[in-house]
C-alpha positions in Angstrom: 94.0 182.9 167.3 93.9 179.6 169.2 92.5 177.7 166.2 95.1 179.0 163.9 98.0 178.2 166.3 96.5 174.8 166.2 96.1 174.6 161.6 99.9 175.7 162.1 100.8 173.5 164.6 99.4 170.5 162.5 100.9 171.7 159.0 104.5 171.9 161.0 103.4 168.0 162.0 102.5 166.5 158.3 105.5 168.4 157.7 107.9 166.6 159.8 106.3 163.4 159.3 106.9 163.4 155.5 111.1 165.2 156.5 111.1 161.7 158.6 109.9 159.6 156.6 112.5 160.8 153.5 115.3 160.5 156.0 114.5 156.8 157.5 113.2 155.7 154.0 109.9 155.0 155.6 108.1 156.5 152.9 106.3 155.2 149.9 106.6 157.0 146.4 104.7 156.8 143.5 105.6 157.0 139.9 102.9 158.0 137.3 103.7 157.0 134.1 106.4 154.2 133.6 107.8 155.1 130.5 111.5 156.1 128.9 111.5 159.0 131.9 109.4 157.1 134.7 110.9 153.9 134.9 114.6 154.8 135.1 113.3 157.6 137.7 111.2 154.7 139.8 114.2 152.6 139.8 116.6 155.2 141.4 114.1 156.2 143.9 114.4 152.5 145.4 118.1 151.8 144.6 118.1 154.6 147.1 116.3 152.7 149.5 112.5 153.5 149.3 109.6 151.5 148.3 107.7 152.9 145.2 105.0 152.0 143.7 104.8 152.3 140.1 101.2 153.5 138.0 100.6 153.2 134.3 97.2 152.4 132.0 98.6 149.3 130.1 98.3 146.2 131.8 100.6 144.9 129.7 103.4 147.3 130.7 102.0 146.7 134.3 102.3 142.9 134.3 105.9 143.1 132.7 107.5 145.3 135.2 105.7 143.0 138.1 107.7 140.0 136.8 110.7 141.6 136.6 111.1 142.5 133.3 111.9 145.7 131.5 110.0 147.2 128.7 112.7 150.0 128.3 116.3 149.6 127.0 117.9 152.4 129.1 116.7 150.1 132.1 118.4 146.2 132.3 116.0 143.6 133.5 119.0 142.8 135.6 118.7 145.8 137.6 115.5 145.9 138.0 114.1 142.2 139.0 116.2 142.2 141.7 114.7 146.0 143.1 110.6 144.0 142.2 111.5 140.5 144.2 113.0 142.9 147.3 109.2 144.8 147.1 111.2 147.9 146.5 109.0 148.5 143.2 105.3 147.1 142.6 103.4 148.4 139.3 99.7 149.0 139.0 96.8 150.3 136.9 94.5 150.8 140.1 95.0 155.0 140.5 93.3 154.4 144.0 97.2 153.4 145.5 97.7 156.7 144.9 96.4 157.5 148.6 99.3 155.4 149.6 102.0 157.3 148.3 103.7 160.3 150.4 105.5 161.2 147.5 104.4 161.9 143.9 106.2 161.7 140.3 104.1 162.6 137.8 106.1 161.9 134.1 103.3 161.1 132.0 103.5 161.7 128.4 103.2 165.3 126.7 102.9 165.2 122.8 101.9 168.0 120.6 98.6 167.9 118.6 98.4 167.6 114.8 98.3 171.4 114.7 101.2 171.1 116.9 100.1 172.8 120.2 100.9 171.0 123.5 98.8 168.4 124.1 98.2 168.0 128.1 95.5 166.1 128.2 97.7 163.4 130.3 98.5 165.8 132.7 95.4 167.2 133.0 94.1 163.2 133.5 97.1 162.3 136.1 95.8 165.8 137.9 92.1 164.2 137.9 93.1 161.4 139.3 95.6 162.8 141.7 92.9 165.2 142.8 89.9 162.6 143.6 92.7 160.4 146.3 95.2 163.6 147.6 95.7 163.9 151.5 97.1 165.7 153.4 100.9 165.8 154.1 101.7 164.2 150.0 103.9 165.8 147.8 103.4 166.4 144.2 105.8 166.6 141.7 105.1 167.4 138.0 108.1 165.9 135.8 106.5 166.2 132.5 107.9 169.1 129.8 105.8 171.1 129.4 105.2 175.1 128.4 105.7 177.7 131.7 102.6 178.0 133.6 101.0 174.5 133.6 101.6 173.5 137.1 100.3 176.8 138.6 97.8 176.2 136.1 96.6 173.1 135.6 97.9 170.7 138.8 97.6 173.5 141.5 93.5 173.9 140.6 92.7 170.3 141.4 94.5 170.4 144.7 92.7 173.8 145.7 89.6 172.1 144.4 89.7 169.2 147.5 89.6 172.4 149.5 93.8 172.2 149.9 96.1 174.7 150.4 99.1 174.3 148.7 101.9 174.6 151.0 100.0 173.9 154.0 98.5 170.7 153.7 99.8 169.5 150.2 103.1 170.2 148.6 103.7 170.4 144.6 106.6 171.1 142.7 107.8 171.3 138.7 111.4 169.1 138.3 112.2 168.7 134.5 113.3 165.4 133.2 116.8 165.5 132.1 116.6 161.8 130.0 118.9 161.0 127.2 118.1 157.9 125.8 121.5 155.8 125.3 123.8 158.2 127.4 126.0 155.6 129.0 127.1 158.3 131.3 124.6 160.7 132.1 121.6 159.2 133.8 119.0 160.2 136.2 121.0 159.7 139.5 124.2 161.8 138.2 122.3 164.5 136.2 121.9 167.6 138.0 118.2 167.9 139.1 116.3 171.3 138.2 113.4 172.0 141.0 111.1 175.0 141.7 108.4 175.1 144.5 105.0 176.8 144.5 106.1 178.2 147.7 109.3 178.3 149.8 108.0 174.8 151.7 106.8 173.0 149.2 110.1 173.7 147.7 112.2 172.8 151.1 110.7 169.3 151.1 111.0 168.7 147.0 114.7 169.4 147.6 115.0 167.3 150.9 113.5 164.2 149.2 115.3 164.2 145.9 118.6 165.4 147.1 118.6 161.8 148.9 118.2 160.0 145.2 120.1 162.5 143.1 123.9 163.7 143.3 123.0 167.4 142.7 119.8 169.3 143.1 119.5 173.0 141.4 116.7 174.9 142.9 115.0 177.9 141.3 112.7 180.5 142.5 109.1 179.1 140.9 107.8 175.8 138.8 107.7 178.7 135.6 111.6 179.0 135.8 112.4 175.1 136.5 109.7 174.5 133.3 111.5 177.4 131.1 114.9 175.8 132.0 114.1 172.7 130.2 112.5 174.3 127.1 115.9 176.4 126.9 117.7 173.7 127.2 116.4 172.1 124.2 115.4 175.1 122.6 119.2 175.7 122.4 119.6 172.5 121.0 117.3 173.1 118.1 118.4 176.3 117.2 122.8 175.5 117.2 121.6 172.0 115.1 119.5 174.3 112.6 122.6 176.4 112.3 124.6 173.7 111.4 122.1 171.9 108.9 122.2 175.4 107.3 125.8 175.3 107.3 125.7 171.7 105.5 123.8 173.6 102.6 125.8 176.1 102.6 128.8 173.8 102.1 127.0 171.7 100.1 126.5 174.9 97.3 130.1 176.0 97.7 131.4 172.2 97.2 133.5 172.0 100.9 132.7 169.2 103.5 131.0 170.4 106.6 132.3 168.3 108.6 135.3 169.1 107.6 135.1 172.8 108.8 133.0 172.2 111.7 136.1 169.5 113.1 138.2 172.8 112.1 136.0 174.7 114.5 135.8 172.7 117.0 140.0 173.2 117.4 139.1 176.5 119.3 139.3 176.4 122.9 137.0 179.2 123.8 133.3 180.7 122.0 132.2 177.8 120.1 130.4 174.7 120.5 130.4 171.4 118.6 127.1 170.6 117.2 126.9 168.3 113.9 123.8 168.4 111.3 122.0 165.3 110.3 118.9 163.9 108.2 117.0 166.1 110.6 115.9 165.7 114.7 114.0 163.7 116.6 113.0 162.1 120.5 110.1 163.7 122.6 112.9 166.4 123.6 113.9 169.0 120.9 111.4 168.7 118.3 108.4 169.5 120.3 110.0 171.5 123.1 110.3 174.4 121.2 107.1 174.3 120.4 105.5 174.4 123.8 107.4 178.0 124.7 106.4 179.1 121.1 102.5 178.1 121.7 102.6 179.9 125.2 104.2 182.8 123.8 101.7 183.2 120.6 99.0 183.8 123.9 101.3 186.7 125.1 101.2 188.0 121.6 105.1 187.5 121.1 106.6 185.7 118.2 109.5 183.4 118.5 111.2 184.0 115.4 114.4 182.0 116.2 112.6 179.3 117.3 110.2 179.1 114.5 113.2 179.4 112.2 115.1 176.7 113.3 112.0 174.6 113.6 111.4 175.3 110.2 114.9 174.2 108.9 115.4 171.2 111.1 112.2 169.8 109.5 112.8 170.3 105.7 116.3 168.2 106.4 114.4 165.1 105.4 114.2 166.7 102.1 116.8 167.9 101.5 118.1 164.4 101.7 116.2 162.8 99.5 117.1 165.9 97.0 120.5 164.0 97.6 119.5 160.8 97.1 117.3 161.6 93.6 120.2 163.7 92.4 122.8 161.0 93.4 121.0 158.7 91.3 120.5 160.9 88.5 123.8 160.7 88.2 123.8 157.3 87.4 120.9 157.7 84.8 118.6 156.0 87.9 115.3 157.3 88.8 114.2 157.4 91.9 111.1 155.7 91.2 111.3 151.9 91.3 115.0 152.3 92.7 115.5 150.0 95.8 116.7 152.0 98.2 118.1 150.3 101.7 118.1 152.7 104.6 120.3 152.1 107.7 119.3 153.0 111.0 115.5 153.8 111.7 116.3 155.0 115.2 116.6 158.6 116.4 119.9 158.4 117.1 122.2 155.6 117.5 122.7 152.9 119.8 118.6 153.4 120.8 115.4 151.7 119.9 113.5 155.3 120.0 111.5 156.0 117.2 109.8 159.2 118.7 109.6 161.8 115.9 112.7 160.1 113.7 114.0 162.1 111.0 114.5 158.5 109.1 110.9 157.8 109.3 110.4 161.1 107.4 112.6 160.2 104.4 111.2 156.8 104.5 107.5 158.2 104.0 109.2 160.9 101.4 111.2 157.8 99.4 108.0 155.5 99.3 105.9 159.0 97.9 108.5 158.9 95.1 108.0 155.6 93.9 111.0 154.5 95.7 111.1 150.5 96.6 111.9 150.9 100.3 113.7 148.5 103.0 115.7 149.2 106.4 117.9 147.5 108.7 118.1 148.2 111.9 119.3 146.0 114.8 117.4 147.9 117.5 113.5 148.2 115.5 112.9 144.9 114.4 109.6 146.6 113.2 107.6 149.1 113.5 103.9 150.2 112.7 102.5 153.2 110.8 98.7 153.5 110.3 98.1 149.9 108.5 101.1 149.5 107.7 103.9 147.0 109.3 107.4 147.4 107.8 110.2 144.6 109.2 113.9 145.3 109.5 115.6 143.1 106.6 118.7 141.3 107.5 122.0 143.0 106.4 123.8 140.7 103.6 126.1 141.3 101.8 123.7 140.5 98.5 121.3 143.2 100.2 124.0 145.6 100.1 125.1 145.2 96.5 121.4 145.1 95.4 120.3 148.0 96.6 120.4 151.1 94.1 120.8 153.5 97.1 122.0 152.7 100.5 121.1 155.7 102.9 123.0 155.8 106.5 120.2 157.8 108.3 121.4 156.7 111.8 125.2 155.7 112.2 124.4 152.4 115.0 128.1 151.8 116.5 127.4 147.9 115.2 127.7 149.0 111.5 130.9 147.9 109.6 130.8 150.6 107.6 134.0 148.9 105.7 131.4 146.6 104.7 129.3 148.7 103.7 131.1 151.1 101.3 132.9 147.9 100.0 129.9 146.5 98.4 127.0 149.4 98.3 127.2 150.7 94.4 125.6 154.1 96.1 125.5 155.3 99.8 124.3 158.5 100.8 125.6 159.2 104.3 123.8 161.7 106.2 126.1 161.1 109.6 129.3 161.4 108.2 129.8 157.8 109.5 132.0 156.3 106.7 134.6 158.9 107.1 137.4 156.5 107.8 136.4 154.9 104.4 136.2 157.5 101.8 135.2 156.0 98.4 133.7 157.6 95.2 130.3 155.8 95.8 129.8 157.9 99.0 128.1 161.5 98.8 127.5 163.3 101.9 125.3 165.8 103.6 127.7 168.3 101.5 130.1 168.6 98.9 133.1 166.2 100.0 136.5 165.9 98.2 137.1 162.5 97.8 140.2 161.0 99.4 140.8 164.1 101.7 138.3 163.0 104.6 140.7 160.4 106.0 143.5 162.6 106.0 141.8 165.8 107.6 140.5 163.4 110.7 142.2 164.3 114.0 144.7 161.9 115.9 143.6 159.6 117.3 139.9 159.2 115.5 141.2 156.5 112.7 
């Protein structure tokens, strides 16, 4: 009795060590993985006072951040040099620091496989080398989306492992990154934080530290409801942006504008939310997402139809464009092949330099299979790689424009003069609806557009 009095006594310390070191901003955190979600995380940990100590495997990425500069647009240089000269933020490759640290981020990557099954071999890495340094007293937490189940089962075995008990002597909880690349609004400090503990503790402190560095901190019951809250989130996603790609056939085969009626729908104040279609989808988010809830489900012998559905459609968007841009041609007695097609915007989405599972990378692979002679422009991927292959953004001139047989919008960048464009393209196929407020007979959209109606049916205020 006197011996367990004692193992409580000295849990109840560690405890209150790491609640003081939060509140004095004694404590050191570390950051595993310094990527588009570990970076802007590391630098709001020590704008809110606490030294951090950032861990990646390139050296290069290493070496940058140590000087100062940032490898990631969402996060200015400006911001962070100042945070690295203070000591606020050191970057390493050495994984042995990781005794240092009180508290732990993990938010390494989590792709899918070729056969498109979660890939966790970086968490299941970061959980090796967690699991060789842990003490006593840290806390864990896995940021990384992934399916339900994988901190209980993957993270929580290598602490146990050390001879650990969770909750006791090492704390670990699952808090879903909430990232949007480009969202000048929403960023890590002001998004709403999603946490679940493996027990009530582990929980108590996971919520005490990060309610210091973000505005709002949601707790849930478990790490498989905080994990399943971010795969609805973008499971949601993907499913309301299949709708509407469906809905751009649709009103592509009954000749309306989609835009048109989704603007119209968008007028009711209650039961329906704006969602617009597009070449396809992309980011790390809500293409794979889905994925990971539809592999853990296919072990519990359930099918996730809608999911698989919407998958499904979202990914044959990329051809159903270039459909539009053989048949737009066709109509000018132009084959596709040998056609020089200029595609605008490589990117995601706009405004980024993210080129994580583009739709525009898609068509560009589908236009080159065609015979198609291929070029982009975009201000934010000045190039980018693919197997052997190195294509460069080509500057935008005005002889560019007028040369090209095709001009596809696949990402509508705010830095477009899309007056320019449909001035001197002799074909664009706009898959954003971005030249609206320039309707002209060379433009065909995602669906069937009367011509010299779409500036008229705009809202106020949107000219």
């Amino acid at each position: 009795m006197r011996a367990g009095f004692s193992e409580r006594e000295h849990t109840r310390r560690m405890e209150d060590e790491l609640l003081a070191g939060i509140t004095s901003r004694e404590l050191v955190a570390g950051v595993m993985g310094l990527g588009y979600v570990g970076l802007p995380l590391a630098i709001e940990i020590a704008r809110a006072g606490y030294r951090v100590v950032g861990f990646d495997v390139s050296e290069q990425v290493v070496a940058g951040l140590n000087s100062g500069a940032s490898h990631i647009r969402d996060v200015d240089s400006a911001v962070l040099a100042p945070l690295v000269s203070a000591g606020l933020i050191t970057c390493t490759t050495d994984m042995d620091r990781l005794s240092e640290c009180d508290v732990i981020s993990v938010c390494v990557p989590t792709p899918l496989s070729k056969t498109r099954d979660p890939d966790v071999s970086y968490i299941i890495a970061a959980g090796e080398a967690l699991g060789r340094r842990l003490r006593r007293g840290q806390l864990v937490i896995l940021e990384s989306t992934t399916y339900p189940g994988t901190t209980r089962e993957l993270l929580l075995p290598k602490i146990t492992e050390r001879g650990f008990t969770v909750g006791e002597d090492v704390f670990l909880c699952f808090s879903p990154e909430r990232v949007d690349p480009g969202n000048e609004v929403w960023h890590v400090g002001n998004t709403p934080k999603v946490l679940g503990g493996i027990t009530p503790r582990c929980l108590e402190l996971g919520q005490k530290f990060y309610s210091e560095v973000i505005d709002q901190v949601v707790a849930v019951s478990s790490p498989e409801a905080a994990e399943l809250t971010k795969l609805l989130e973008n499971t949601f996603r993907s499913v309301n942006i299949a709708l509407v790609n469906e809905m751009a056939q649709v009103c592509d085969l009954l000749g309306v504008d989609v835009f048109e009626v989704i603007e119209a729908a968008a007028t009711k104040p209650f039961g329906f939310m704006k969602f617009v279609p597009g070449p396809g989808i992309g980011g790390h988010c809500i293409p794979l997402d889905p994925h990971y809830l539809a592999w853990k489900m296919k072990a519990l012998n359930y099918k996730t139809r809608m999911v698989e559905l919407a998958s499904e459609i979202n990914s044959e968007m990329p051809h159903y464009v270039l459909d539009k841009v053989q048949d737009a041609l066709n109509d000018r007695s132009k084959s596709i092949r040998g056609s020089r097609i200029l595609v605008l915007g490589i990117a995601y989405k706009r405004d980024i330099d993210d080129l994580r599972e583009s739709p525009a990378l898609d068509l560009l692979r589908l236009l080159v299979s065609k015979g198609a002679e291929v070029s982009y422009h975009d201000p934010y991927v000045p190039e980018y790689r693919e197997d052997d292959r190195i294509m460069h953004s080509v500057e935008l001139t005005d002889d560019s424009l007028r040369m090209a047989d095709c001009v596809v919008i696949a990402t509508d960048h705010q830095v477009f003069d899309y007056h320019r464009i449909t001035s001197l393209a002799q074909l664009i196929v706009d898959t954003r609806n971005a030249t609206r407020n320039w309707p002209a007979e060379n433009v065909v959209g995602l669906s069937g557009a009367v011509a010299g109606l779409r500036k008229e049916l705009q809202p106020a205020g949107t000219r």
